[in-house]
C-alpha positions as CSV (number, residue, x, y, z in Angstrom):
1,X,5.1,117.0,93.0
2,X,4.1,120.6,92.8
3,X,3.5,121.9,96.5
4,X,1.4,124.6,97.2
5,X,2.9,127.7,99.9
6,X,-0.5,129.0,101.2
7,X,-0.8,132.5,102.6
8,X,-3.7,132.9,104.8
9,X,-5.8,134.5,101.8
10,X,-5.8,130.2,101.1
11,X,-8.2,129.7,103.7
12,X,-9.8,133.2,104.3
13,X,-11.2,132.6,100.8
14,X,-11.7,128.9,100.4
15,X,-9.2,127.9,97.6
16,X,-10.0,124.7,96.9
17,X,-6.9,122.9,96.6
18,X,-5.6,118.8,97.5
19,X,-4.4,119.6,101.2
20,X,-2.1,116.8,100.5
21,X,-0.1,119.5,98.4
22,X,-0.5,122.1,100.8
23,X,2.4,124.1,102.9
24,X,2.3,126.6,105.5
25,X,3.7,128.6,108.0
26,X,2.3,128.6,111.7
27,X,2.1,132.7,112.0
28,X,-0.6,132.0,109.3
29,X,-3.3,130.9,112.0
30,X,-2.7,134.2,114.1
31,X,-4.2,136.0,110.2
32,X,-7.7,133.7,110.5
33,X,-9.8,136.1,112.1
34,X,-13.3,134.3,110.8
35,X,-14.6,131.1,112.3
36,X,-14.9,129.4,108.6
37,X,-11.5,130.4,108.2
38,X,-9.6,128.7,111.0
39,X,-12.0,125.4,110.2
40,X,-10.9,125.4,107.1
41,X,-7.3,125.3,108.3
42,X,-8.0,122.4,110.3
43,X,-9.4,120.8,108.0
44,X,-6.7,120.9,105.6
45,X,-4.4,120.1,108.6
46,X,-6.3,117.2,109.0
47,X,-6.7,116.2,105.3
48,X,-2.5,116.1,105.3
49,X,-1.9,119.6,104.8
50,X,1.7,120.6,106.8
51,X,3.0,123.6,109.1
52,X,6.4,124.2,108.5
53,X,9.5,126.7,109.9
54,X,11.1,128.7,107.7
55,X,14.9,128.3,106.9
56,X,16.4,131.6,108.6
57,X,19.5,132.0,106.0
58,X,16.8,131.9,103.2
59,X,14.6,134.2,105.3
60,X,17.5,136.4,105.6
61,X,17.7,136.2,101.5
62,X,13.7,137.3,101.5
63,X,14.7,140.3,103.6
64,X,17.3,141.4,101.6
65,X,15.3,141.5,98.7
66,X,12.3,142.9,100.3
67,X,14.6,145.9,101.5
68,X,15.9,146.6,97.9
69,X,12.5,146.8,96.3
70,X,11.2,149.0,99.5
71,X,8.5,146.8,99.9
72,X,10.0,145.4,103.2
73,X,7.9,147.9,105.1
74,X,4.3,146.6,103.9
75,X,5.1,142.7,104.2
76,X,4.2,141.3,108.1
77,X,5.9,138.7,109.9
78,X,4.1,136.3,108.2
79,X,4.2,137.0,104.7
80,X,8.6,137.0,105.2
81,X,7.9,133.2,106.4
82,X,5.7,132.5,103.4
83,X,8.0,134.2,101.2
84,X,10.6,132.0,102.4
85,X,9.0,129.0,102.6
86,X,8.3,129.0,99.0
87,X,12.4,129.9,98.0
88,X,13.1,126.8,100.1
89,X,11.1,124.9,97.9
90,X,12.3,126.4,94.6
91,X,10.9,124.9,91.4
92,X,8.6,122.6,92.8
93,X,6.4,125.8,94.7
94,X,3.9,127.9,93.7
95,X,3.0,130.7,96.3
96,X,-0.6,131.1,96.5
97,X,-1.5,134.8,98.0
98,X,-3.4,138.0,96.6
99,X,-1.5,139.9,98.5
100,X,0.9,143.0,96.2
101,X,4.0,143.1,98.1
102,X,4.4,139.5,98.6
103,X,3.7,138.6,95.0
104,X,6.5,141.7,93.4
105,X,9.2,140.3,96.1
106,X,8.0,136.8,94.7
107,X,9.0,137.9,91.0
108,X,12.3,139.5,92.3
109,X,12.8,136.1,93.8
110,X,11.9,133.9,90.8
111,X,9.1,132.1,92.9
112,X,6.0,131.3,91.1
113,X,3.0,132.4,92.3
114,X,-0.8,132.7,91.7
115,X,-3.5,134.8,93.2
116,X,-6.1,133.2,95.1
117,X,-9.2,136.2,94.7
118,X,-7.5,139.1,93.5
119,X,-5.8,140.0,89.7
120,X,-1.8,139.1,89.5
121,X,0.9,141.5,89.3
122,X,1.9,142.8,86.3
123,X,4.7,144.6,86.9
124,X,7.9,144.6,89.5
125,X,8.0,147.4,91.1
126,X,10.6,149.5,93.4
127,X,8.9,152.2,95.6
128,X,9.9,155.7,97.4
129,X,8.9,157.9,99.5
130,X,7.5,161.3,98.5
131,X,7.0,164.1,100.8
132,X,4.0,165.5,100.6
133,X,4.9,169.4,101.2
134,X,8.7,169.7,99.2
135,X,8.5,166.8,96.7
136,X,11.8,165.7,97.8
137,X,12.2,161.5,97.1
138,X,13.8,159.3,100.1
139,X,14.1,155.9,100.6
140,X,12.6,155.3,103.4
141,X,11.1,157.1,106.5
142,X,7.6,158.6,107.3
143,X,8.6,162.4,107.8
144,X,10.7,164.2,105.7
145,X,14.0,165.4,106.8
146,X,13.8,169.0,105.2
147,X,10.0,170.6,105.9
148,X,8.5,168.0,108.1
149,X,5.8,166.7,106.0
150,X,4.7,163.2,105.9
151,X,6.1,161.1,103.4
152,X,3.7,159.1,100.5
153,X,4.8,155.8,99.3
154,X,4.9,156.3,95.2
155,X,6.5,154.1,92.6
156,X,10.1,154.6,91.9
157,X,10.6,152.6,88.7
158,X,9.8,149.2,87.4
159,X,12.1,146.2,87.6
């Protein structure tokens, strides 16, 4: 059986899916900002959806992985447990979520995944931080460490 991992994009936008099949992660709930939202939730809940923990040692893995492609610093709470959830389930998972950064730390990860609104990923990517006043490239940080400036997160190379 093929399971679906649903990011909250699942039931912000209605993807009409067998809730039999679906998999989530409670932090998704606290991400349902709209009435229809939420009663979609519950109504996959109730149509056999399920709510499920992440592993930590594999959610350790996702971090580790998130941390070498930079995108660690744009994924939330939630999207790590989603991220997770679907490695735990391996070959049998597709992550469903429109979201960027989870979908390139998906690709790093081998995880199949498919947009629910939005266009997939094309490319892996690694970022960097630019400053804005010197040009000078760091891995992480907001300010740069030589003039001060704020830093701009650019692409670093493709994967």
């Amino acid at each position: 059986m093929v399971y679906f991992i649903a990011d909250s994009a699942v039931f912000i936008m209605g993807k009409d899916i067998d809730p039999v099949s679906i998999i989530t992660v409670s932090s998704v709930v606290g991400e349902l900002r709209s009435s229809e939202a939420s009663l979609r939730f519950e109504l996959a809940l109730e149509g056999g959806a399920k709510v499920e923990m992440p592993d930590p040692v594999v959610r350790r893995r996702v971090l580790e992985v998130a941390e070498s492609t930079r995108d660690v610093e744009e994924l939330s709470a939630t999207d790590i447990d989603i991220l997770s959830k679907a490695l735990e389930y391996g070959n049998d998972a597709v992550l469903l979520s429109d979201d960027y950064a989870v979908q390139n730390v998906a690709q790093v990860l081998g995880i199949m995944v498919k947009p629910v609104v939005q266009k997939e990923i094309r490319d892996v990517l690694q970022w960097q931080k630019e400053c804005t006043g010197c040009r000078r490239r760091f891995d992480t940080g907001d300010i740069c460490q030589v003039c001060g400036s704020t830093l701009r997160k650019r692409r670093k190379r493709k994967i």
